[in-house]
N, C-alpha and C positions, 0 to 999 in steps of 0.2 A: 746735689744739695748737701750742706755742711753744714749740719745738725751740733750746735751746741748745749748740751743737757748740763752743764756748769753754769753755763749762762743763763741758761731758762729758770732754773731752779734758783740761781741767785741772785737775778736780777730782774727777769722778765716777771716771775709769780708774783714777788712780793710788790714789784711795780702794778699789777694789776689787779692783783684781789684786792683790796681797796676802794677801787673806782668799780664793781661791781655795784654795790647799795645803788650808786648814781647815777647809773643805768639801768637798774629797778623801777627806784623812783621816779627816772622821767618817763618810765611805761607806765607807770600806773595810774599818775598823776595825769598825764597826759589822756590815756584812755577814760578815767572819770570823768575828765574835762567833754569828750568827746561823746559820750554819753548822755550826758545833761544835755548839755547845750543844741546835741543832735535832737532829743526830744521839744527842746524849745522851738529848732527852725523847723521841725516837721510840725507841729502844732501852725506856725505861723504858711506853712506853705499850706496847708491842704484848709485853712481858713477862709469861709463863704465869701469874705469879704476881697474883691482883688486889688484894692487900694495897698491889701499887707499880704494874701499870698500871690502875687506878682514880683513883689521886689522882691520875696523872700527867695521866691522859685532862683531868681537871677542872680542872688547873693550864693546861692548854694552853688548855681552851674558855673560863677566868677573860681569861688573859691574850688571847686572840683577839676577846673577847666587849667588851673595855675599849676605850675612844680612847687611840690614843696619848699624846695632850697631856695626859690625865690622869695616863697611867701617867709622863711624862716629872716631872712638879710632883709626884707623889705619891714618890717616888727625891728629887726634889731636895729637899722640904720633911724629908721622913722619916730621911732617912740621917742627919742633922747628931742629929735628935731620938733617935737611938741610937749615937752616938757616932762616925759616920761620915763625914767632913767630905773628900768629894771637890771636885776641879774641876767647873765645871759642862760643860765639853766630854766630862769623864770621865763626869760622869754623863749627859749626854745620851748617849753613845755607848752606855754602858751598856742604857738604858731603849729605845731605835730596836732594838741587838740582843736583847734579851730579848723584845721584841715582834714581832719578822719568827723569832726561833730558833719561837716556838708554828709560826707560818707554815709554815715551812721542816720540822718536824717532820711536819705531814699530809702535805708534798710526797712526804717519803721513805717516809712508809708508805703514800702511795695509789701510788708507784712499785714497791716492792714486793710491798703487796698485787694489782698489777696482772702479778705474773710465773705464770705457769698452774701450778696445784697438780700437774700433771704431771713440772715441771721438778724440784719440790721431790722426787716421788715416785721420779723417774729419779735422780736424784742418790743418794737412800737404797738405791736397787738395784743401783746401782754400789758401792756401800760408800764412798764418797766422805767427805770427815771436816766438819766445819763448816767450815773453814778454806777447803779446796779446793771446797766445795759452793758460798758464797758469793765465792769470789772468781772463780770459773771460769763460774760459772751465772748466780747471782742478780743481784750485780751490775752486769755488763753487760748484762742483759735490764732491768733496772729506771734504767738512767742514761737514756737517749732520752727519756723524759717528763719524768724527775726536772732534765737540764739545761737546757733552757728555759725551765720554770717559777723554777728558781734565778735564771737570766739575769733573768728581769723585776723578782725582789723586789731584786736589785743595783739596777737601775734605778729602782725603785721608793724604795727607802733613798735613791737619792742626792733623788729630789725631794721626802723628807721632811726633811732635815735644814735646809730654811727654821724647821721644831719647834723648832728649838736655838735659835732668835730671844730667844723668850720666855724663855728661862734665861740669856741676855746672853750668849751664845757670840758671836765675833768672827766669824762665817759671812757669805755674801754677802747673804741677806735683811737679817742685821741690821745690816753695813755700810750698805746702801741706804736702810735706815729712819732710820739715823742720818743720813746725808747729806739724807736730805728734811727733816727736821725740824730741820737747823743752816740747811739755806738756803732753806727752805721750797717746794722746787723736787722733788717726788719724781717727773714722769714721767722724767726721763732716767735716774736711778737706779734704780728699779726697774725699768724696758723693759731695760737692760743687764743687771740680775743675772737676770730672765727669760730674755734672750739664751744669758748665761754657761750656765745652766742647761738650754737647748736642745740648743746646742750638745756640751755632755758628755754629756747623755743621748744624745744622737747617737753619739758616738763609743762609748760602752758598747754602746747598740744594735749594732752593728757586731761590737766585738768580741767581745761573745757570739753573737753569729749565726756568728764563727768559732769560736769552742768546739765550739760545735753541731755543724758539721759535721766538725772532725775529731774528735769522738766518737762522728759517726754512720759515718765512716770505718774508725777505728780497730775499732769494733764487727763491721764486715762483712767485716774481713777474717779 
């Protein structure tokens, strides 16, 4: 392999530090999205009523059960075809949270189907109201599982948004594809945006391992 450090240095970095922020922010914005929306469909699946959690359950196992890169071209091709004409950053952000929110929706009901039917049953014999039953009881019995697994699918989002390539979002993959194919030179471009990518996952790693434990902190005392 034939390492050019002229090249990297004068063409590759400044080609990609740049398209960094945009790669950020389709993880962040994407995992927010995935977040919310994952507490709405768990709200809706685990709902007494099965008129709304039936479809909900099949809307999750649709969207779980698809590739992302389909669901990402099937938003980008379809939206414009009903009148819908987003950015394609906006729509990929869109189509990564709509696909990790199903994710994030089982996180939160197998975190709270994992709190002991006892707690539930203590709580109603206290007279306790929903309000106070979940936020005093449920809650904090069901985050310890529920934060970790959140922590990975952040982690996990950011090393899916190389997806956004294919919809011509200015991301690090698709910087790096470009730069190979203007100078026909793609290991130093892509070993970098791999690097980039190491490196944040790194850093995320980290600082959700500190979430973790001041919420196993906060919990115990």
């Amino acid at each position: 392999m034939n390492w050019d450090w002229q090249f990297t240095f004068e063409v590759v970095l400044p080609r990609l530090l740049p398209v960094v922020p945009v790669t950020i922010q389709a993880t962040v914005l994407s995992f927010l999205l995935a977040v919310v929306l994952g507490l709405f469909l768990m709200l809706l699946r685990i709902s007494r009523f099965k008129l709304i959690a039936v479809p909900a359950g099949e809307l999750i196992e649709l969207i779980r059960g698809t590739p992302l890169l389909v669901q990402l071209f099937f938003l980008f091709f379809l939206l414009p075809e009903v009148g819908i004409t987003l950015p394609p950053l906006t729509t990929g952000i869109l189509g990564i949270g709509i696909y990790n929110a199903a994710l994030c929706a089982e996180v939160y009901r197998a975190g709270i189907q994992a709190v002991p039917v006892g707690q539930w049953e203590a709580a109603k014999a206290l007279n306790l109201g929903a309000y106070r039953t979940w936020r005093d009881i449920i809650i904090p019995q069901s985050l310890p599982p529920i934060v970790p697994a959140l922590g990975n699918y952040l982690i996990g989002i950011f090393k899916e948004t190389p997806l956004l390539s294919f919809l011509a979002v200015g991301e690090l993959m698709h910087a790096s594809k470009l730069i190979g194919s203007e100078y026909y030179r793609f290991t130093e471009a892509v070993t970098l945006a791999g690097l980039f990518f190491l490196v944040m996952s790194l850093v995320a790693a980290v600082l959700v391992r500190m979430v973790e434990t001041r919420v196993s902190r906060s919990i115990l005392r």
